[in-house]
C-alpha positions as CSV (number, residue, x, y, z in Angstrom):
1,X,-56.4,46.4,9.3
2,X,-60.1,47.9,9.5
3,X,-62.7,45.5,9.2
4,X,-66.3,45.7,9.3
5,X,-67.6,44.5,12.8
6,X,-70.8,42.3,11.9
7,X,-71.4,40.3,15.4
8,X,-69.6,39.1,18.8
9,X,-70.1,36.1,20.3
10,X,-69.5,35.5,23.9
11,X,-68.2,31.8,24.7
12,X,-67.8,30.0,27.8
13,X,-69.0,26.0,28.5
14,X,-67.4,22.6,28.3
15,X,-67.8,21.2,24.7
16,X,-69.1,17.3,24.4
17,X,-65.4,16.0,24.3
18,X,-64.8,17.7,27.8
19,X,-63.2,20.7,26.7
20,X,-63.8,23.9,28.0
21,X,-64.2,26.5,25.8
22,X,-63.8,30.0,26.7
23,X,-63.1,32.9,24.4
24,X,-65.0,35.6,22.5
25,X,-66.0,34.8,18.5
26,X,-66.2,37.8,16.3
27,X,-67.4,37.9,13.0
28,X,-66.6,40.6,10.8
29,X,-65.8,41.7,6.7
30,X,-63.0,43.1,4.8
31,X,-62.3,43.7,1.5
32,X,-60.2,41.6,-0.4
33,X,-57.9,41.9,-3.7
34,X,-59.3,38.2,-5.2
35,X,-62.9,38.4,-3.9
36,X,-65.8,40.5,-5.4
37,X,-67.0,42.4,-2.4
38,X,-65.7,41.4,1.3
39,X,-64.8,38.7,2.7
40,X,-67.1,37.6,5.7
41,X,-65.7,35.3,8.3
42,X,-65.8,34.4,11.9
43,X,-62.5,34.5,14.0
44,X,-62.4,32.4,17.8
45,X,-60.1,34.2,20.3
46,X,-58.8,32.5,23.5
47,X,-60.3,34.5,26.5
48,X,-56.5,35.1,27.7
49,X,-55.7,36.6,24.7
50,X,-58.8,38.5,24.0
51,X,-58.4,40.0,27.9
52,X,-54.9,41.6,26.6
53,X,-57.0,43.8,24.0
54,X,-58.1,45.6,27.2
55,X,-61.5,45.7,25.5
56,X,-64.7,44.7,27.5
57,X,-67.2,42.3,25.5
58,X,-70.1,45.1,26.1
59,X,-68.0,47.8,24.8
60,X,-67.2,45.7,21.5
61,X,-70.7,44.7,21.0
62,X,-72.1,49.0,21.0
63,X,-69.4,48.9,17.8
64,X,-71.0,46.3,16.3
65,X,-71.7,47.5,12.4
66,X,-68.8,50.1,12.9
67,X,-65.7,49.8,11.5
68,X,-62.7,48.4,14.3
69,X,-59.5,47.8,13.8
70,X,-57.5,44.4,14.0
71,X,-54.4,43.4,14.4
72,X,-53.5,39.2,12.8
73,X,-50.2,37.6,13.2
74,X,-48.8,35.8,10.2
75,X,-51.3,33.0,10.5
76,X,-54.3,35.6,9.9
77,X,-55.0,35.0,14.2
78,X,-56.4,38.3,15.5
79,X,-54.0,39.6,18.3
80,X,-55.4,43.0,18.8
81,X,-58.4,44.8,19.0
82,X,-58.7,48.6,18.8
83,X,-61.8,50.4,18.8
């Protein structure tokens, strides 16, 4: 799907609770069939599975306000990243 890139978020510290938390957060907009406009949302991706993409974080950010493509599973989760 090709979604509006609208920021990137680089994560990596240990939450109150304990838990580390390491991954990249991107935010971006689509279009939608039951929404006037786009939809604007932010989605978290485990580091692990945001290193499979083969995309750096720096090479993501230079697209941010480009449209990327995105790949979700059945639960809307992104598991791909093309640029």
């Amino acid at each position: 799907m090709k979604v509006s890139l609208v920021g990137v978020q680089d994560m990596n510290f240990t939450s109150r609770d304990g838990n580390e938390i390491n991954g990249v957060k991107v935010f971006i907009a689509y279009p939608d069939e039951n929404t006037y406009g786009n939809i604007a949302e932010s989605k978290f991706i485990q580091r692990n599975v945001y290193d499979s993409f083969k995309v750096s974080v720096d090479k993501l950010i230079e697209k941010i306000g480009e449209v990327v493509n995105v790949e979700f599973d059945p639960k809307k989760k992104i598991v791909g990243i093309s640029l």
